[in-house]
C-alpha positions as CSV (number, residue, x, y, z in Angstrom):
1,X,23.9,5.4,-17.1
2,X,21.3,6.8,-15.8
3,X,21.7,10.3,-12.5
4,X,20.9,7.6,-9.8
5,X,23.1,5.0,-11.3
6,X,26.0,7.8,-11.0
7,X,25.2,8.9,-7.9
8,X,25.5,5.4,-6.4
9,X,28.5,4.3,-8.0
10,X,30.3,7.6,-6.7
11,X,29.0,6.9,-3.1
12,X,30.0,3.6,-3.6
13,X,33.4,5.2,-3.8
14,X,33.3,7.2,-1.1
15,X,31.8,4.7,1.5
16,X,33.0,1.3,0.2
17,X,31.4,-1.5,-1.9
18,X,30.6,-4.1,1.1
19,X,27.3,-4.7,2.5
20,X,28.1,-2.2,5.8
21,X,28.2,0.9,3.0
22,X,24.8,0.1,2.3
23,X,23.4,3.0,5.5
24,X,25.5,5.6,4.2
25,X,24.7,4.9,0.6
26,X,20.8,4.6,0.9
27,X,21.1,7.8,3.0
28,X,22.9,9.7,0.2
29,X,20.6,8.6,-2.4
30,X,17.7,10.1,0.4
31,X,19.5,13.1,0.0
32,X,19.7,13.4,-3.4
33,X,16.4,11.9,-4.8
34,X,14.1,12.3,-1.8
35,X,13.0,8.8,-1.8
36,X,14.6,5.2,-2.9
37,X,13.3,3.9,-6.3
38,X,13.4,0.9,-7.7
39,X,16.0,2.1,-10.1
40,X,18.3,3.3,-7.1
41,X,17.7,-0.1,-5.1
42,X,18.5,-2.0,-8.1
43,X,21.9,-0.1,-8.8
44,X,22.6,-0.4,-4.6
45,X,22.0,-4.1,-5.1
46,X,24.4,-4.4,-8.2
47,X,27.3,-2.4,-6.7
48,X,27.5,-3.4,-3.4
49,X,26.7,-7.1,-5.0
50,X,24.0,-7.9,-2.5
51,X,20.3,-8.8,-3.2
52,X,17.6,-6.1,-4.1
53,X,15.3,-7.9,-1.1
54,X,18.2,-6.6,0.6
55,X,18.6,-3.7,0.3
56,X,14.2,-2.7,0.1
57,X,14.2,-4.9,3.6
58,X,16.5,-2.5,5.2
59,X,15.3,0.5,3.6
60,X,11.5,-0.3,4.4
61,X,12.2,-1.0,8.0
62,X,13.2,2.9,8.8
63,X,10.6,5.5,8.7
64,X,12.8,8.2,7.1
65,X,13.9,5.7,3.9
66,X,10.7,6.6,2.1
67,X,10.3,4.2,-0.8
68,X,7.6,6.1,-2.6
69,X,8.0,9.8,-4.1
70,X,7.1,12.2,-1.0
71,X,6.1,16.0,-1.7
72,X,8.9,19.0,-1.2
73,X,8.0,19.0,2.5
74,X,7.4,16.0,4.3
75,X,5.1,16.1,7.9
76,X,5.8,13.6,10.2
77,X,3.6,13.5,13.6
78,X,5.0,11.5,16.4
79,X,3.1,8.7,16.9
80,X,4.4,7.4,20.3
81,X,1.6,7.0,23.3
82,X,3.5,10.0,24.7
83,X,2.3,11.8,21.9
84,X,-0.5,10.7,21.7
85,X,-1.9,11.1,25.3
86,X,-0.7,14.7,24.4
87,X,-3.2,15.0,21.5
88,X,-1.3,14.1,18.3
89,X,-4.7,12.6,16.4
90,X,-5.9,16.5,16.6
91,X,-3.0,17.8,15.2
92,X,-3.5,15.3,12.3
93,X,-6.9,15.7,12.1
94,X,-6.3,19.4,11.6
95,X,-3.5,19.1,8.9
96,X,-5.6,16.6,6.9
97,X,-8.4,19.3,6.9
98,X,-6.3,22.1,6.2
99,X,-3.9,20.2,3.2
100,X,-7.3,18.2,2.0
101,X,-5.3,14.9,2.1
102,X,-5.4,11.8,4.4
103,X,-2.3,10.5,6.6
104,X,0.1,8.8,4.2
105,X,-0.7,11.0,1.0
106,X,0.8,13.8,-0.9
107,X,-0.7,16.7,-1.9
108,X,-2.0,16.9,-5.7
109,X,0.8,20.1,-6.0
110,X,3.2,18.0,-4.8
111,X,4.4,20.2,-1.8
112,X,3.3,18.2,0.9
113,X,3.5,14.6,2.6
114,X,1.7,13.6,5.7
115,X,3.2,10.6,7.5
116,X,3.3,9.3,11.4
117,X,7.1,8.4,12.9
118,X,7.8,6.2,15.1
119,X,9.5,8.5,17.5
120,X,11.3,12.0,17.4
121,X,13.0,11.9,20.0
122,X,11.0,14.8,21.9
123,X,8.7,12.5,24.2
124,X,9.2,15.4,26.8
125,X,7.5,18.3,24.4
126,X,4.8,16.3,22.5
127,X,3.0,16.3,20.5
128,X,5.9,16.9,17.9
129,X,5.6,18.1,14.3
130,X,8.9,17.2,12.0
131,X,8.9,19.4,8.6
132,X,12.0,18.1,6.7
133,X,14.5,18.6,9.3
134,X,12.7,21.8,11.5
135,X,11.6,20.1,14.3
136,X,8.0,21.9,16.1
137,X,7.5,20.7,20.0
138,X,4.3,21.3,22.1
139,X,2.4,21.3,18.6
140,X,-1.4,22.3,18.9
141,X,-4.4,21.6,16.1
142,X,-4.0,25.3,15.5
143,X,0.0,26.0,16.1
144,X,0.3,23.2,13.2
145,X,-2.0,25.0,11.0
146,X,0.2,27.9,11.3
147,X,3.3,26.6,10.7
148,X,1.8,24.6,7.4
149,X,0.7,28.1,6.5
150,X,4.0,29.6,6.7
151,X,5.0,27.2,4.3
152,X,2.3,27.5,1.8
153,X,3.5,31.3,1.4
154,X,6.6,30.3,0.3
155,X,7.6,29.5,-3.6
């Protein structure tokens, strides 16, 4: 049995093995693996006994259940009009030129991931920059640069 297969069968557990666990188990998995793979949908699907369509339907229709692998820190811009009337598509514009990637790709090092949410929830201080769970309001083409900076200091 493979680390995934574990980790879902002890969240099964936890939260239940009937289709309303399946939130709280694709979250964990999130968690854990920092994206859903086929491997962890499949073993969702089998414990919870419910189809792999499923399970990828619901997981694909929230922007935070990423189904791909994402780099160690994941960027999301706000992409609401809010947002964008604010300037978001400079902000973007400047961390695509800065991380040498295009919106929806990885980094070669594996470090970064540059996505667009749906909202943040910060309509009132946009454009807003999510890193992981560090939430940046009033974001600027240069204010993002710095922060991304920060993080390319670190380890």
């Amino acid at each position: 049995m493979t680390n995934v297969e574990e980790l879902v069968k002890q969240q099964a557990e936890i939260h239940g093995h009937k289709r309303e666990s399946l939130m709280p188990i694709l979250q964990a998995v999130i968690r854990s693996e920092r994206f859903l793979s086929e491997e962890a949908m499949v073993a969702i699907a089998k414990e919870l006994d419910i189809s792999t369509a499923d399970v990828y339907g619901t997981a694909s229709f929230y922007t935070f259940m990423d189904t791909k692998p994402k780099g160690k820190n994941i960027i999301r811009v706000c992409k609401t009009i809010t947002c964008h009337m604010k300037g978001k598509d400079a902000v973007i514009g400047a961390l695509e030129d800065l991380l040498k990637i295009k919106l929806g790709d990885n980094t070669s090092d594996g470090k970064f991931s540059l996505l667009q949410a749906n909202c943040l929830g910060w309509c009132h201080k946009g454009p807003v920059m999510l890193i992981n769970d560090e939430v940046y309001p009033e974001v600027t083409p240069q204010s993002a640069v710095e922060v991304i900076q920060e993080y390319l200091k670190q380890k």
